[in-house]
Structure formats: structure tokens, C-alpha cells
C-alpha positions as CSV (number, residue, x, y, z in Angstrom):
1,X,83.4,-78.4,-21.0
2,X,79.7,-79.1,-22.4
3,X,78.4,-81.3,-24.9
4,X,75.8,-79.5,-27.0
5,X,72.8,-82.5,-28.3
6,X,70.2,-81.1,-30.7
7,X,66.7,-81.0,-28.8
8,X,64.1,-82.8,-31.0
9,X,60.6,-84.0,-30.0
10,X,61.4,-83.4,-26.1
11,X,64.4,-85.8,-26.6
12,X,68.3,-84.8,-26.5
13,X,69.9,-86.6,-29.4
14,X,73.4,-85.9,-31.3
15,X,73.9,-85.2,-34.5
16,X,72.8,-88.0,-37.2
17,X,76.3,-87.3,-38.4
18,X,78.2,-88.6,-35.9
19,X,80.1,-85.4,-36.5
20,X,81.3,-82.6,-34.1
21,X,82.4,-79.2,-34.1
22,X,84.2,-77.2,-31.4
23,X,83.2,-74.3,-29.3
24,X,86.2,-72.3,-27.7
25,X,86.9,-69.2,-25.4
26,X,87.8,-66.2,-27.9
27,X,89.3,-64.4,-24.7
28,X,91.8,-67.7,-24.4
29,X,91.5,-69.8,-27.7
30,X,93.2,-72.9,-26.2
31,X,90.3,-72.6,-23.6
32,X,87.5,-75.6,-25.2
33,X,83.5,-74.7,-24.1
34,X,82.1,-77.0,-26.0
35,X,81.5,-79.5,-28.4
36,X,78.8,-79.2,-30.6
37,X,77.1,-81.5,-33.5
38,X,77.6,-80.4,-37.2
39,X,74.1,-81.6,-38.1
40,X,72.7,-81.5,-41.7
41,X,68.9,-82.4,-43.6
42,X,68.4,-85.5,-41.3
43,X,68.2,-83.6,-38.5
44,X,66.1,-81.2,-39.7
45,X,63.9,-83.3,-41.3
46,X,63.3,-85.1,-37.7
47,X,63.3,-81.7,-35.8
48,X,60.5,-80.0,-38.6
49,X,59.1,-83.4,-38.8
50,X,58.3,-83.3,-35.3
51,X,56.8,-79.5,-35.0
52,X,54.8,-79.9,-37.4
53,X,53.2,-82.8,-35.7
54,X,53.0,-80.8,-32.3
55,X,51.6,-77.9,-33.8
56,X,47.9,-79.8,-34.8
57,X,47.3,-80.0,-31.0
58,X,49.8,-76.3,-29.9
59,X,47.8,-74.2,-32.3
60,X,44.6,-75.4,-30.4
61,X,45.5,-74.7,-26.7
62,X,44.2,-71.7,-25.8
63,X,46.6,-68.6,-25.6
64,X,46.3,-67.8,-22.3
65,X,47.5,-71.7,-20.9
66,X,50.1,-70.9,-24.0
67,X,51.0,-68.0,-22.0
68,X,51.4,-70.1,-18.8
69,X,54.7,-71.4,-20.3
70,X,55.6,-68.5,-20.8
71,X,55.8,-67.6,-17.3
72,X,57.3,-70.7,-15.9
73,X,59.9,-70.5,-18.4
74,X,61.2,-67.0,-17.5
75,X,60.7,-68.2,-13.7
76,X,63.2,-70.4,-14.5
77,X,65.1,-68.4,-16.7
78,X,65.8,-65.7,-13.5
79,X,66.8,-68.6,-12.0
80,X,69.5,-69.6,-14.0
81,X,70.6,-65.9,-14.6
82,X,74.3,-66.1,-12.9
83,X,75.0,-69.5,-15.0
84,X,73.8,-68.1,-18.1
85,X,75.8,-64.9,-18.3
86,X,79.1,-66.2,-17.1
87,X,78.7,-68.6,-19.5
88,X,78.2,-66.1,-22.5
89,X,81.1,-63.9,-21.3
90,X,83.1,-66.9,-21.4
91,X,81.8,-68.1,-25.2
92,X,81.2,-65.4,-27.0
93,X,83.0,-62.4,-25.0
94,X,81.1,-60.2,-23.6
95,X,81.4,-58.4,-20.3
96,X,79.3,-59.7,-17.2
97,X,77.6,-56.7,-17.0
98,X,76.6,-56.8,-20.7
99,X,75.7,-60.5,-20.4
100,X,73.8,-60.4,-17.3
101,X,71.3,-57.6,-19.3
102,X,71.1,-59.8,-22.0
103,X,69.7,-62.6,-20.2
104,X,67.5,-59.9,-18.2
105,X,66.4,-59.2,-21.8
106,X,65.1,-62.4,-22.2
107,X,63.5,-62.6,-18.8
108,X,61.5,-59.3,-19.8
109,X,60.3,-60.6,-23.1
110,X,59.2,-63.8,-21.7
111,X,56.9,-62.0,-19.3
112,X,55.9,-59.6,-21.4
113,X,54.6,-61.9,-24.1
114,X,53.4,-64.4,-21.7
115,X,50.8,-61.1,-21.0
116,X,49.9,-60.9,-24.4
117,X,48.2,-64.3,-24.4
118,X,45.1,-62.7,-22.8
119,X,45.6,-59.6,-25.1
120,X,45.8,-60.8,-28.8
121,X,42.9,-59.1,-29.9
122,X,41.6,-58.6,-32.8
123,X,38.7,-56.1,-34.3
124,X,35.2,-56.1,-34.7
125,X,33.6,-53.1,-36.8
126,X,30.1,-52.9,-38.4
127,X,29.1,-54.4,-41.3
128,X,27.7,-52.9,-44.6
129,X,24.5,-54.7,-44.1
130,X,21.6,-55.7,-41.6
131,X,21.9,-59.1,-39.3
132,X,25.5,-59.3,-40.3
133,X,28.3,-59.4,-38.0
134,X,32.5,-58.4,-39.1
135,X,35.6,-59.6,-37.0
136,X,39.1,-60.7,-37.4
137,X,40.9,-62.6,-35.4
138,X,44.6,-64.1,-35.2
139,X,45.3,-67.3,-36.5
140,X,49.1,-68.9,-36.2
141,X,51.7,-69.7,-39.0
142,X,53.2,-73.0,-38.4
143,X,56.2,-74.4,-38.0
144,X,58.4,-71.2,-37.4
145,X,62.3,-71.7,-38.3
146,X,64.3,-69.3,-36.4
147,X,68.0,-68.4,-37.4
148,X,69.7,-66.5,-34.2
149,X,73.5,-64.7,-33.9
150,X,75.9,-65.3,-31.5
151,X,76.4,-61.5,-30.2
152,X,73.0,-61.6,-28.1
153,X,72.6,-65.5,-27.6
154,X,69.6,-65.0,-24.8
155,X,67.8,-61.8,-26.0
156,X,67.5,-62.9,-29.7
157,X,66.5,-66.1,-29.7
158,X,63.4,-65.1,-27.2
159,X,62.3,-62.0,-29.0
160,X,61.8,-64.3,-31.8
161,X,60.7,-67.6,-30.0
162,X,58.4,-65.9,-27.3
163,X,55.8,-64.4,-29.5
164,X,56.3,-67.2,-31.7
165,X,55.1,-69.6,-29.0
166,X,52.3,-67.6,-27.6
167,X,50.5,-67.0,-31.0
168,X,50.4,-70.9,-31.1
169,X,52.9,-71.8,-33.4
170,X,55.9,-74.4,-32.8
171,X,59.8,-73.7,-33.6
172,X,63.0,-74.7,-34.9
173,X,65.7,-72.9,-33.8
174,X,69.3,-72.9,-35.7
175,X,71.6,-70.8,-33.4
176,X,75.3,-69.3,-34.1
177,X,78.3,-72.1,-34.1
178,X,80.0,-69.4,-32.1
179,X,77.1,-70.1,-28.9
180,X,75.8,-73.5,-28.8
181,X,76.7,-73.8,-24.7
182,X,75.0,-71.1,-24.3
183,X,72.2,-72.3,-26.6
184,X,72.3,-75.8,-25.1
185,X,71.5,-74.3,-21.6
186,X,68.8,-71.9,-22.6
187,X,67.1,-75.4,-24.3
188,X,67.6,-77.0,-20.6
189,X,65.1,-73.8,-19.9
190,X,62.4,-74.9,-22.3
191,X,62.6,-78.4,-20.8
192,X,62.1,-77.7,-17.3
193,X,59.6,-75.5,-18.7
194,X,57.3,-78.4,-19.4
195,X,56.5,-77.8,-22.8
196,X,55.3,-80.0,-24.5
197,X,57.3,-82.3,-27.1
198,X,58.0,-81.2,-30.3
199,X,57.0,-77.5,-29.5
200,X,60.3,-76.5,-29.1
201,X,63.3,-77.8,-30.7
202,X,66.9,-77.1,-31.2
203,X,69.4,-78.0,-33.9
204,X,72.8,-77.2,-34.2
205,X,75.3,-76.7,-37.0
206,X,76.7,-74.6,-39.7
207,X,74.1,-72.1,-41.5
208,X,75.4,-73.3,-45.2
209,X,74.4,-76.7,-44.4
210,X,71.4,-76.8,-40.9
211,X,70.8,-73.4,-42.1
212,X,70.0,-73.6,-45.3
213,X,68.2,-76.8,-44.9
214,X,65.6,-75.2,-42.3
215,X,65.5,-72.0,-44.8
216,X,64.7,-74.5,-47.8
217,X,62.2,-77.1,-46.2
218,X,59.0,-77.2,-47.8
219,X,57.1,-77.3,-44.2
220,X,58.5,-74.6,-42.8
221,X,55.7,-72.3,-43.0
222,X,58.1,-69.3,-41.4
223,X,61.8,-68.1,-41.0
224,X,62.6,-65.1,-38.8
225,X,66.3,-64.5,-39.5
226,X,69.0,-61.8,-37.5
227,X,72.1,-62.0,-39.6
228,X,73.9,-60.1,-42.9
229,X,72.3,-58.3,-45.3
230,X,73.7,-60.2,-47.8
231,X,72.8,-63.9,-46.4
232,X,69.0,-62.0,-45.6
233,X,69.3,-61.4,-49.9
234,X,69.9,-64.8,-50.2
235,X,67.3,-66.1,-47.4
236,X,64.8,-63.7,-48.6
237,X,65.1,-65.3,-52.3
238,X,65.1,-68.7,-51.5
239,X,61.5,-68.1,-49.1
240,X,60.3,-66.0,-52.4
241,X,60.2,-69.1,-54.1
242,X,58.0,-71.1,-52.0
243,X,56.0,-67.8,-51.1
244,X,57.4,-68.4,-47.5
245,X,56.7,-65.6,-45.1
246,X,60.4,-64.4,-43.5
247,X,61.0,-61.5,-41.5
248,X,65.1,-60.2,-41.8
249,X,66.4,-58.5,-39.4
250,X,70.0,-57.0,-40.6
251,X,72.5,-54.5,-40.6
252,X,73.4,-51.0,-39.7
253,X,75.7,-48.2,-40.4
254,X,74.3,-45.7,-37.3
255,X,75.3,-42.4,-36.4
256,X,75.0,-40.5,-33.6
257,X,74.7,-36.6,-34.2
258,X,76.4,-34.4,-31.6
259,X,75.7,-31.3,-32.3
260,X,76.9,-27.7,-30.7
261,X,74.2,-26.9,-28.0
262,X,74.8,-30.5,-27.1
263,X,75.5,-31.8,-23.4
264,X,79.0,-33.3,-24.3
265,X,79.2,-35.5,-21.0
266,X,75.8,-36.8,-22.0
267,X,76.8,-37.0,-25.5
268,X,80.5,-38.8,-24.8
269,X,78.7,-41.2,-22.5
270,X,76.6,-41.9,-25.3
271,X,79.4,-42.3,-28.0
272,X,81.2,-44.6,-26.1
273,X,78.9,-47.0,-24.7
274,X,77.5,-46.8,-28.5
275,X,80.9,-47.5,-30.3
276,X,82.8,-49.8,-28.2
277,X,79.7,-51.9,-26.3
278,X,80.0,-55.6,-26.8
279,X,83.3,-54.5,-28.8
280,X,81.5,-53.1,-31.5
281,X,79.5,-56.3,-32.9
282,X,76.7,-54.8,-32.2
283,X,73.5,-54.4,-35.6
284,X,73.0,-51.0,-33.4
285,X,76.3,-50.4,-32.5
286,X,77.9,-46.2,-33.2
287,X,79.8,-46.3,-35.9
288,X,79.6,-42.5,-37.4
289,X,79.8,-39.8,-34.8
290,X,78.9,-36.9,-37.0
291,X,80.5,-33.7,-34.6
292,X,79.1,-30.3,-35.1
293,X,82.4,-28.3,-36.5
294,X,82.1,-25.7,-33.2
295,X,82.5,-28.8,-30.7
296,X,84.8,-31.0,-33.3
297,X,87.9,-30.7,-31.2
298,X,86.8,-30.1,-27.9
299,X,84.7,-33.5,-27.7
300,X,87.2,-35.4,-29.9
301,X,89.8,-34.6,-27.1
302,X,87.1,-35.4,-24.5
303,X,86.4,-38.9,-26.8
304,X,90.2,-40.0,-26.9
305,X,90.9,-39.5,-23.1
306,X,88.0,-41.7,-22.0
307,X,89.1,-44.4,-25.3
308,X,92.4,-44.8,-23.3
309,X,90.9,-45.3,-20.2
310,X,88.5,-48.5,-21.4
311,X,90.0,-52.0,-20.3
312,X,90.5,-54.8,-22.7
313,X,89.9,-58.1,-21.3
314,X,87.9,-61.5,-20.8
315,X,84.1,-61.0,-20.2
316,X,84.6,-62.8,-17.2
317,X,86.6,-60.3,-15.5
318,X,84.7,-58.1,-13.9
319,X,86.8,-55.2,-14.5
320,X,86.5,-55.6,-18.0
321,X,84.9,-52.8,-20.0
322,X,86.1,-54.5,-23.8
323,X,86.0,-58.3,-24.6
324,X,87.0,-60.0,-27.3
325,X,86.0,-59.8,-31.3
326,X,84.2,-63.2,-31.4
327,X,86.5,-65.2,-33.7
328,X,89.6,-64.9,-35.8
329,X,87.6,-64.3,-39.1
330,X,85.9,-61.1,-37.6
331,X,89.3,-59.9,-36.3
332,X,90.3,-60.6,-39.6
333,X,87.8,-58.5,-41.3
334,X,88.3,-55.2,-38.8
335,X,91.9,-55.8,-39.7
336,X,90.7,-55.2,-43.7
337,X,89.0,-52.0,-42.4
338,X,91.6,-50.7,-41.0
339,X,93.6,-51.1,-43.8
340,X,90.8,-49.7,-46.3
341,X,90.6,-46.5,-43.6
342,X,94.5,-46.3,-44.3
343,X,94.2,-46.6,-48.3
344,X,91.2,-43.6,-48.1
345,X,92.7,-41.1,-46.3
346,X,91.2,-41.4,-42.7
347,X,93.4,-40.9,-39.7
348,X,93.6,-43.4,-37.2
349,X,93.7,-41.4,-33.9
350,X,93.6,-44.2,-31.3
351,X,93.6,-47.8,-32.0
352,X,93.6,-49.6,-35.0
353,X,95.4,-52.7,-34.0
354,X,94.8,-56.5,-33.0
355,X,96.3,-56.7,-29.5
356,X,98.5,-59.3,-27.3
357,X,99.6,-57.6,-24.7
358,X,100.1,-59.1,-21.2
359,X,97.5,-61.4,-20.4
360,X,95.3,-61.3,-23.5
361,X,97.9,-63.5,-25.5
362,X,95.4,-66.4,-27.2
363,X,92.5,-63.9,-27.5
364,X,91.0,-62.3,-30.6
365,X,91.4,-58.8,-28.8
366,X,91.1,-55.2,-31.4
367,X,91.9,-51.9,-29.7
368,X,89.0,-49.3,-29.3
369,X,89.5,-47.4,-32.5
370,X,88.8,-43.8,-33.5
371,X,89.3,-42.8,-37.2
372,X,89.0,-39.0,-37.5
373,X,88.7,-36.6,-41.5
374,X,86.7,-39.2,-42.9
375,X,83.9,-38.1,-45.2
376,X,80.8,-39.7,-46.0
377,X,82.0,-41.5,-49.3
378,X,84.3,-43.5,-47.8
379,X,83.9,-47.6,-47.2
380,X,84.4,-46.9,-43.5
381,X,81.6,-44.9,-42.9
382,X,79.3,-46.7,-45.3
383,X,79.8,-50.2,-44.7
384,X,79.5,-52.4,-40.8
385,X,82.6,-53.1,-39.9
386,X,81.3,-54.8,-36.7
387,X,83.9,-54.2,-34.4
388,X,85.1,-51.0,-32.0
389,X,86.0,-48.8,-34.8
390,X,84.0,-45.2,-35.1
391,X,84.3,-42.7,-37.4
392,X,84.5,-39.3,-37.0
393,X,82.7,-36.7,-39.8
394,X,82.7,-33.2,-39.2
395,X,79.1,-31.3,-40.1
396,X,78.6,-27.4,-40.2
397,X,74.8,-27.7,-40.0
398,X,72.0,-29.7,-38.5
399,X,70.7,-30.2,-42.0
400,X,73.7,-31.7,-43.5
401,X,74.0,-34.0,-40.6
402,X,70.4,-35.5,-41.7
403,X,71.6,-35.7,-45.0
404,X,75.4,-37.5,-44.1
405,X,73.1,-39.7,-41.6
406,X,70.6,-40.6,-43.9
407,X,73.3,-41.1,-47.0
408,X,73.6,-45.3,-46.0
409,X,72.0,-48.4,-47.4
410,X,71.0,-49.0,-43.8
411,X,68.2,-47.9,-41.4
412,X,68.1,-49.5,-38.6
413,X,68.9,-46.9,-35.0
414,X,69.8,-43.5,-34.7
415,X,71.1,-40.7,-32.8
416,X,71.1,-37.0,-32.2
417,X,72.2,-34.8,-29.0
418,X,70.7,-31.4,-28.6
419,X,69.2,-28.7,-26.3
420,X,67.0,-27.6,-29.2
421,X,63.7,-29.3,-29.3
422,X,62.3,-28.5,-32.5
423,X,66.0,-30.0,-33.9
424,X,64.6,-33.3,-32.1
425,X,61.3,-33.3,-33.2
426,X,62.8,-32.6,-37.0
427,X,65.1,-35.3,-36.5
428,X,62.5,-38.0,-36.0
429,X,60.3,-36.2,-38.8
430,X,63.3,-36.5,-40.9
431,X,65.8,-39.5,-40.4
432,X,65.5,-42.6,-42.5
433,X,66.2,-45.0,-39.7
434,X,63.6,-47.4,-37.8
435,X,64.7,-46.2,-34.5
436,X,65.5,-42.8,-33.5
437,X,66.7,-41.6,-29.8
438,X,67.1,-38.1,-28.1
439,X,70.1,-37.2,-26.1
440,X,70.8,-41.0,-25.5
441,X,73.0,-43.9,-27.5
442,X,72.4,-45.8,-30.8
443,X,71.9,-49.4,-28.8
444,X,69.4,-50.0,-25.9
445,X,66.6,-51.9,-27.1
446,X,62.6,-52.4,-24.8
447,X,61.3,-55.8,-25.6
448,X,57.3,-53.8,-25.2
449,X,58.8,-51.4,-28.3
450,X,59.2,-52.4,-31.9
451,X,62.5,-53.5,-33.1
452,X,63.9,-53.3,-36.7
453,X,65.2,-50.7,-39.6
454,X,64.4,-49.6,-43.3
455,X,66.5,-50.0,-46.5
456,X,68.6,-53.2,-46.1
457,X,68.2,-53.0,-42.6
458,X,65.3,-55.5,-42.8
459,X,62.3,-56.4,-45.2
460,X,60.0,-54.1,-43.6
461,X,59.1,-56.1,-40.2
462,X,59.4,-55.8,-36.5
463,X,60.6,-57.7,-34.0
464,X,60.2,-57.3,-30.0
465,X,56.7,-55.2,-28.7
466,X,53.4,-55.7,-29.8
467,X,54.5,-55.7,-33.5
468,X,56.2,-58.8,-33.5
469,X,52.3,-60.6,-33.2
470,X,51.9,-59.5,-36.8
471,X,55.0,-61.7,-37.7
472,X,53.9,-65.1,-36.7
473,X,49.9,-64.3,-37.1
474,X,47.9,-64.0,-39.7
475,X,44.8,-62.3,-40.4
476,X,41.8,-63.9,-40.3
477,X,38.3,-62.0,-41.5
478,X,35.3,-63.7,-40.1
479,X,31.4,-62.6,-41.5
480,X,28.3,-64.2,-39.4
481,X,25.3,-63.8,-41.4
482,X,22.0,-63.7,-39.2
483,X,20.1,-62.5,-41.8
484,X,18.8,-66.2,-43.0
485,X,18.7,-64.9,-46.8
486,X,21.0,-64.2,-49.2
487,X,23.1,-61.1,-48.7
488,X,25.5,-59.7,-51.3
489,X,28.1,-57.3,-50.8
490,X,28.9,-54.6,-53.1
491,X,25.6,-54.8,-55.1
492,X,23.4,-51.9,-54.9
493,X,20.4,-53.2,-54.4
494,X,18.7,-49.2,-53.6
495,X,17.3,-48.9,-57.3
């Protein structure tokens, strides 16, 4: 069992509270992690407090010894690797597999931005008069307060803390209640890192109290957030008020598109590790496999006999192909769906209950679920359900399956399979979503590509790649005047 401190100023501390909060296996709920501190204002007034102070002298070490970190850290990170994953299959759910990737995810994106401190270039053009010289260059933010989910406790908080770091600012970071081991260890990483103190600091607790008191502090100059579009609303108009940058990244309603020239191996492959990876909780996850009406039955049948062959188990088995739903209030919540798929009309092929069976009694375990004749008005195939439920829409044409796909409040991935390459290149032309793929799954993220959606997806940033430096930089235009007179711009001065 851990004990999960708050790390503030390069010091472990508990919570100024006193107070703690439990961690436990959702694959065997009597199972306790960890114990955790359920901090509140004090402790992020000490942990802001103290990256603010750190950033005077971060911001001014140059970005290539920035980068230096960088590289130490996901040394250390590969290291740790084994520990880490088994450790988030055993918190949060996942399957080894699944967890080992997403530490490998974090590995990547420390290396890759550790690279971009000897590439964060800015431009230099010509300027509209003599003996006059035009640049910009990046400048950082400040004290960056990062908000992080439990369903990719590695990858997240690094796509957001690596370029963070590198660009010279300093962070908070508030993670999920549902990972603070997992957190906790990740923080022993920035440690042996060597940064320095008060770069990098952790603080646990519950996001309507540590949460909202990082979101609301007046020297937080930043707050990256992956969460609900409905608490990104709320984020987003608390940040408006102090003219607070924030970047939101939030839901998604995805479909993949199968249509009839379609590879349907390729495309089942697809569907499934889509729909049911990391049980469906997921922000990129399959939920709407729109199924050309010539293929409809053929692939559904293909669909439901590789469903019943998917395991259901701990993350920690290695034979496991589904974990657990995180916690009893997401359960909950796929349980609603289901009933709401019931009330609508949809047909539950396969699935569609919480399960006990055998030896996942005490676990938050939801059968892989297919719900076929649902049309594009209903709840289910408009709103995240976040768990393993997909639902099935039949199309008659590629243009109606643009239309159905397009038909959401989200915008975040997308997915169409097809032999027919001007389909594909009129899918990318055409779909309202931030990510598109051909012939491959919804989910499957590079950390050196951009990251993020349109609609309420996100509020129009990027994480991960090369775009993410335009998150915690600003712009700064620089003029150097040689002329040694007076130079004006914008006057005409030609008679």
C-alpha cells in the first residue's frame, strides 16, 4: 500500500489538512493502493507559491540545459517502466499491455521535447524599412496549472508537463483521485530527475476543492485541462475572468465508417480495439460504427463472434483483454445508458450488463456491449458514454456517413475504411473532427503529431507535437533599429 505526499518546493509533505482519501483496486475493491491527501487552498497556495518563485531563475536557463532534464527524466522513466505499468493496471484497470504503452508514451514525449529545446525557433523576415531588423521569438507563460485524468495517468500528464517545462515555465499538477500511486511514483521520476525545487510540484485532492483552487488562483498564469466538456465550460469561464490562458482538451462521440469495398478483417480489428480498448474510457474511444448497408450483417456477425471471445479481467492478468470501468460511479452511468438505449428503441445484441461472474466478484466489471438499429438522434449515439458500449448505424451512402459522422457536438478522432482513395481523401476534406485516420482505429495517438478536436471537443488548441509549443509560449516581436534616426512605420513618407 503507498502513501501518496503532495510534492512542493522539492519537499514531500502531506496534506495541510491532516485529511486522507483512499485509493483502491477497481478489479478487487477490498484491495487498498493507496492513501492519498485531500488537500485544499493551503496547499495550493504553498505549491503556486513556490513555482512562481522558481520560475524567476527556470525561465532564464537556457532551453537546451532545460532540455537536459528532459532526457534524464525519461532515462529514468524507461527505467521504472515494469513498476509503473503494473501499478496502473492494478489502480486504474488497465491491461499490462495497454499500460506498458502508456508509459512508453511518456518515455517518447519526454525525448521528443527534450529535442525541441535546441529547436524552438522563431522567425526573422524583412522589415518595411532600411537598417531595421524583424524577429520573434518564444517567451514562456508562467506558472502552468495542469489538471490530468485517471484513464492515461503516464501519457497525459507528460504531453502537458514536457513542453511545459522545456519552453521554461514551472508547473502545478492536480491529477485524478482515481491515480495518485501512480502519480506519486511518476513525481519520484521528477525528483531523481534533479530538477530543480519548485519547478515541478504535485498536489493531490478532489477537483471541486485542489481543482478549483489551482483553476481560480490569481498567479496561475496557465491551466491545460483533459476532462468533461462540461467541467472544461466551467474551467473555461472561470480563466475568462481573469483573462487566463487555458487549453481544454475534452470529449468525443467518434465513429468509425466501414464502408462496402472495405477490408472487413482490417476494419473488425479496428472496431474492436477502438470500442472496447481500455474498456471504453477512452476521449478517442469507437463509439458509432456507421456499417455500409451491403456489409451490415456480414461484419456485425463477424463483430459479435470476436465480442464473445474478449476476456474480462484484472489489468494485471496478463491474459486479460478487458479491465475494469474505473469506479462505481462510471459503472453507474454505463448502467443509465443502457437503460436509455432500452427506453429508445436500440437492440442490445451482446452485452449490456455489469458482471460478477467467477473471479471478478468485487470489481466494477461491464460486458463488451453492441447496440444495433440505432439512428443518429438517439442519446446513445450522441452523447460519451465512456465505457465498452458501440453503436451500430446502418448508412446506404458514403455521403450520408459524413453527414451521420459529422451530426455530434464533438470533434475530436475519426475513422473511415475503404479501398477507394478519392473516398479517403474526401473524408479528410470533409469530416468535422481534429483527427482523421485511413483504414486504421479511432485511438492511437504520436506524441511528434498534434493532439485535440473541434466543437466541444476542445477550445481550439493542441496538445502533443510541435503544436503544443504554442500553448505554453507566447509570441514575442522584436524590432532593432540601426538606422540611428527616427523611423516610423506606416507613414508614407514617398510624397
Amino acid at each position: 500500500m503507498h502513501t501518496c505526499l503532495n510534492y512542493i518546493d522539492g519537499h514531500w509533505l502531506p496534506p495541510a489538512s491532516g485529511e486522507t482519501m483512499e485509493s483502491r483496486n477497481p478489479a478487487h475493491w477490498r484491495e487498498l493502493v493507496a492513501t492519498f491527501g485531500r488537500s485544499g487552498d493551503i496547499d495550493i497556495e504553498m505549491a503556486v507559491t513556490a513555482a512562481r518563485h522558481a520560475y524567476r531563475t527556470w525561465r532564464r536557463v537556457p532551453a537546451p540545459e532545460r532540455a537536459e532534464f528532459l532526457y534524464r527524466f525519461g532515462e529514468l522513466l524507461r527505467d521504472r517502466k515494469a513498476e509503473l505499468a503494473y501499478l496502473m493496471s492494478q489502480e486504474m484497470g488497465k491491461p499490462l499491455t495497454e499500460a506498458n504503452g502508456d508509459v512508453q508514451e511518456g518515455i517518447d514525449c519526454a525525448f521528443y521535447y527534450a529535442g525541441e529545446g535546441r529547436r524552438l525557433f522563431g522567425q526573422t523576415t524583412t522589415s518595411e524599412m532600411d537598417n531595421k531588423f524583424a524577429m520573434t521569438v518564444r517567451m514562456p507563460i508562467g506558472v502552468c496549472g495542469l489538471i490530468t485524468p485517471w484513464n492515461f495517468p503516464i501519457a497525459i500528464p507528460c504531453w502537458k508537463a514536457m513542453p511545459a517545462l522545456v519552453c521554461g515555465n514551472t508547473i502545478v499538477l492536480k491529477p485524478s483521485e482515481d491515480t495518485p500511486a501512480v502519480t506519486h511514483l511518476l513525481f519520484e521520476v521528477f525528483h531523481d530527475a534533479g530538477f530543480p525545487p519548485g519547478v515541478v510540484n504535485l498536489v493531490h485532492g478532489l477537483g471541486e476543492e485542489a481543482g478549483k483552487a489551482l483553476v481560480e488562483h490569481r498567479d496561475v498564469n496557465l491551466i491545460s485541462l483533459t476532462g468533461s466538456s462540461q467541467t472544461g465550460a466551467e474551467v473555461a469561464a472561470i480563466c475568462a475572468k481573469q483573462h487566463k490562458r487555458v487549453c481544454l482538451e475534452l470529449g468525443g462521440k467518434n465513429a468509425q465508417v466501414v464502408m462496402e469495398d472495405a477490408d472487413l478483417e482490417l476494419a473488425l480489428e479496428g472496431a474492436i480495439w477502438g470500442a472496447f480498448g481500455t474498456s471504453g474510457q477512452r476521449c478517442t474511444a469507437t463509439s458509432r460504427l456507421l456499417l455500409h448497408r451491403d456489409i451490415k450483417d456480414k461484419f456485425t456477425k463477424m463483430l459479435l463472434d470476436r465480442t464473445r471471445e474478449l476476456r474480462l479481467g484484472p489489468g494485471t492478468d496478463p491474459h486479460t483483454d478487458i479491465g475494469p470501468i474505473v469506479n462505481a460511479t462510471q459503472l453507474n452511468t454505463i448502467e443509465e445508458y443502457i437503460d436509455v438505449a432500452h427506453q429508445e428503441g436500440a437492440k442490445i445484441l451482446i452485452g449490456g450488463n455489469r458482471t460478477t461472474a467467477g473471479t471478478l466478484t468485487g470489481g466494477f466489471f461491464f460486458e463488451p456491449t453492441i447496440l444495433d438499429e440505432v439512428t443518429p438522434n438517439m442519446r446513445v449515439a450522441r452523447e460519451e458514454i465512456f465505457g465498452p458500449v458501440v453503436a451500430l448505424i446502418e448508412i446506404s451512402s458514403f455521403e450520408e456517413a459524413i453527414a451521420i459522422l459529422n451530426d455530434t457536438s464533438y470533434g475530436l478522432s475519426s475513422s473511415v475504411y475503404t479501398r477507394d482513395v478519392n473516398r479517403a481523401f474526401q473524408a479528410i476534406r470533409d469530416i468535422e473532427a481534429g483527427i482523421t485516420y485511413i483504414n486504421g482505429p479511432t485511438i492511437g495517438a504520436e506524441v511528434h503529431l498534434p493532439f485535440g478536436g473541434v466543437k466541444q471537443t476542445g477550445n481550439g488548441h493542441r496538445e502533443a507535437g510541435a503544436a503544443a509549443l504554442d500553448v505554453f509560449t507566447e509570441w514575442k516581436t522584436v524590432y532593432v533599429d540601426f538606422s540611428g534616426r527616427l523611423q516610423r512605420a506606416q507613414i508614407d513618407n514617398r510624397g
